[in-house]
N, C-alpha and C positions, 0 to 999 in steps of 0.2 A: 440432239439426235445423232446417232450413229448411222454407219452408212448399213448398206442391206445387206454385204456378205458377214458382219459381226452378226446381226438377229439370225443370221441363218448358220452362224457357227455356234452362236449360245444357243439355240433350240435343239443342237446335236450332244453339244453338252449335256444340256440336263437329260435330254430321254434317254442318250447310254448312262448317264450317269443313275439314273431312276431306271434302268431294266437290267445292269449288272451289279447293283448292290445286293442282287440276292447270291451272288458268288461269293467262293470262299476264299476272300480277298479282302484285306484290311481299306479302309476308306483312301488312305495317302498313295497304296501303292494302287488302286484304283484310277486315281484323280493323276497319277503320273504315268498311268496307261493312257487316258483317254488325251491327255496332253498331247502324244505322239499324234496322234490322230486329228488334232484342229490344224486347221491352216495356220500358215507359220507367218504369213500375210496379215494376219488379223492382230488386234492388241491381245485376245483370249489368253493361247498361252501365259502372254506376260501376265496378267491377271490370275490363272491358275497354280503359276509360281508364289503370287503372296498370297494368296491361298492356301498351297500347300506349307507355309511359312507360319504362318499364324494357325493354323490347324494343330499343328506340333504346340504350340503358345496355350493356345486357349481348348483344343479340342471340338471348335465349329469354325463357319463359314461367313456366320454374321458380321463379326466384328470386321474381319478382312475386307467384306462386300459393302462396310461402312465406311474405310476410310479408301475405299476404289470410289468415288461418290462420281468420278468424272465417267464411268464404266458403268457399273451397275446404276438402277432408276432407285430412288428412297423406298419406292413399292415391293422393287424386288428385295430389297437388304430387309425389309418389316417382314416378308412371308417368309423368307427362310431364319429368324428371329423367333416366327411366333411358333415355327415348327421345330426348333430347336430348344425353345424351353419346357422344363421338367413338368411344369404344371399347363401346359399349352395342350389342345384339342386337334392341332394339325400335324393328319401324319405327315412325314416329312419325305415321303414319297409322293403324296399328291400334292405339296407344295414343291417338287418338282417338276410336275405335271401340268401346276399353276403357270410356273414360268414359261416352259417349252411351249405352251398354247399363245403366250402372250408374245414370246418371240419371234413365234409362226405366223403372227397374225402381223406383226409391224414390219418383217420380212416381206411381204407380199403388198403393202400397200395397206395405211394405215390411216383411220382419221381419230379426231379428239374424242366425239362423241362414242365410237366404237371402245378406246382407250378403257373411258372412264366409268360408262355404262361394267363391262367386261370387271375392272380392277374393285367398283362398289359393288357389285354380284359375288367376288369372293370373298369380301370382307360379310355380307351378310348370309353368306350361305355356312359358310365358317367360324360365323359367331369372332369373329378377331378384333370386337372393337374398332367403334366409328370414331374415335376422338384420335388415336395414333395409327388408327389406319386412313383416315380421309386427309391427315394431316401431312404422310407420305406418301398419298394420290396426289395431292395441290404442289408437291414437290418436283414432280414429274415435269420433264423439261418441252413436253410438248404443247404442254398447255401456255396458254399466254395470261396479262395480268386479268382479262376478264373471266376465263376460265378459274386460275385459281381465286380468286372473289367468290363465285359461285360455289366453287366447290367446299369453301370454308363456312359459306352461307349454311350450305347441308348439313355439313359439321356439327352445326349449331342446332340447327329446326330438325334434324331426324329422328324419329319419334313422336313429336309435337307437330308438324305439317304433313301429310299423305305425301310420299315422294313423287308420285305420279302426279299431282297436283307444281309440285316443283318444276318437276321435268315441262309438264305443259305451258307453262306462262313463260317459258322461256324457248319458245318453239316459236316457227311460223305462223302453223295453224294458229296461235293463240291472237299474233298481229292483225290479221286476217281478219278473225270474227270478230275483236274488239276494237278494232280498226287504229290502234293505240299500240307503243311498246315502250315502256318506262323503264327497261334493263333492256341491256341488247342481247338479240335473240342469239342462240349456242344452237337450238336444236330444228329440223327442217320441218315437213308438214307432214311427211309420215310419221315421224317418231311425236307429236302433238297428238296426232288422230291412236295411235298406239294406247297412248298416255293416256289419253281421257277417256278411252273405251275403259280403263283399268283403273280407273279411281274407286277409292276404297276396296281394294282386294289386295292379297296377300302380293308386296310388292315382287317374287319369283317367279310371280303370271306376267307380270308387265316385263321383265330380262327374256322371258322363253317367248314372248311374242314379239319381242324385235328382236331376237336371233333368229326366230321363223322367215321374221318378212325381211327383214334388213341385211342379214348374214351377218350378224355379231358375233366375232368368239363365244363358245361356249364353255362354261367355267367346267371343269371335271367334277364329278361325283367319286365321292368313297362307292365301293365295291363293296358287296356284302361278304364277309367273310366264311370262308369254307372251314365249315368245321371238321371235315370231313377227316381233311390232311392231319387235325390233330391226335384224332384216335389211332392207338397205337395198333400197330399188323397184330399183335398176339390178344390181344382184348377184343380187337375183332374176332378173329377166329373162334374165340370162346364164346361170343354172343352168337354166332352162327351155328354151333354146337347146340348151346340151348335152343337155339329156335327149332334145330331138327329135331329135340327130343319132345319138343314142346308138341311139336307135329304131330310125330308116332302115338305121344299119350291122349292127342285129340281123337288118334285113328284106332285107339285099342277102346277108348269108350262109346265110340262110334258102332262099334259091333265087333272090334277083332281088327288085326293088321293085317295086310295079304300081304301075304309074302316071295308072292310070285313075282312081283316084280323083280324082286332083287337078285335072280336068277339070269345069268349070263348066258347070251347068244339062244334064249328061249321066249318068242314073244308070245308063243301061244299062254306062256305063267306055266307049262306044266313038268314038273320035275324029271330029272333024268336019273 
């Protein structure tokens, strides 16, 4: 674990770095703006130097953020991986958005169960694959050797077990009613009663009601795209055209066009 002003200088990292990629500025001289701007206190810089190092190398981020393993978490080096491959489904703007959220959240005070809930919520909302993404959640240095057991357990049974059935037996509540616990319990007696209200449903009702109740990060959504910005000013224009004429010829079969309107500084319509 790093200390809390690195999470709170990585979370600045990525959200300049995710809200000025749309400037007209190459990635490197970018990432050598934002540089100036981390605290000089922090290890970041150091890190955005071989970054910027391996950038020029290979043209990403991943490989650098793989061999920083003491820096970056295996979670974060997999999302910007799965957002940087040719055939991959994450943009690589909301998996900056991925990060900044997770950074916000361990900045401020952080527990396991918030961690892990948060980091399998993006891997199944973003389709990223449970074999090499739960495999770089159990990596994660927060967790202990009972956490990663668990987590590799899911690994295994997801798909095959209800996850909210996982999550519950490994709660309090679950101690409680069965008066028995044959794994040690990870999860408290809200997040049991959560769990079992939400067996068998779509396991992204069971992530949105314990970020309801419990305040769990909440993973980003894509944004639907505006198509708006795509159509060009003169292609508009011309469709605006037809639609006035389209008008006129509804108003000439209608009975005739008045023409008075179109008569300046005359509201009465009558010609001068």
């Amino acid at each position: 674990m790093l200390p809390t002003e690195e999470y709170i200088e990585q979370a600045y990292f990525f959200r300049v770095l995710r809200e000025r990629m749309q400037q007209d500025m190459s990635t490197q001289d970018l990432l050598a703006a934002v540089r100036q701007e981390i605290l000089a206190t922090t290890q970041l810089p150091y890190a955005i130097d071989f970054m910027l190092v391996e950038l020029k190398h290979t043209g990403g981020f991943a490989s650098a953020m793989r061999r920083l393993s003491h820096y970056f978490t295996p979670f974060q080096t997999f999302v910007v991986a799965e957002a940087e491959r040719e055939e991959g489904r994450l943009d690589f703007r909301i998996a900056l958005e991925i990060l900044q959220r997770e950074a916000e959240y361990r900045a401020k005070g952080v527990s396991r169960q918030g961690v892990f809930l948060y980091q399998f919520e993006t891997i199944c909302r973003n389709r990223l694959g449970y074999d090499y993404g739960l495999e770089a959640v159990a990596g994660d240095p927060i967790f202990d050797d009972e956490w990663q057991e668990w987590i590799l357990t899911v690994r295994r049974q997801v798909g095959l077990i209800d996850f909210a059935d996982m999550l519950y037996v490994r709660s309090e509540l679950y101690r409680q009613q069965r008066r028995k616990a044959e794994k040690p319990i990870l999860y408290g007696e809200k997040e049991g009663r959560i769990a079992l209200a939400n067996r068998q449903k779509d396991p992204l009702f069971l992530f949105s009601a314990l970020e309801r109740h419990l305040g769990y990060p909440t993973v980003p959504r894509p944004k639907p795209e505006d198509r708006q910005k795509h159509i060009l000013p003169a292609l508009e224009r011309k469709v605006e055209r037809l639609e006035s004429r389209i008008r006129l010829l509804e108003e000439e079969l209608r009975g005739g066009i008045n023409l008075a309107k179109f008569y300046a500084g005359n509201p009465q319509g009558k010609a001068t």
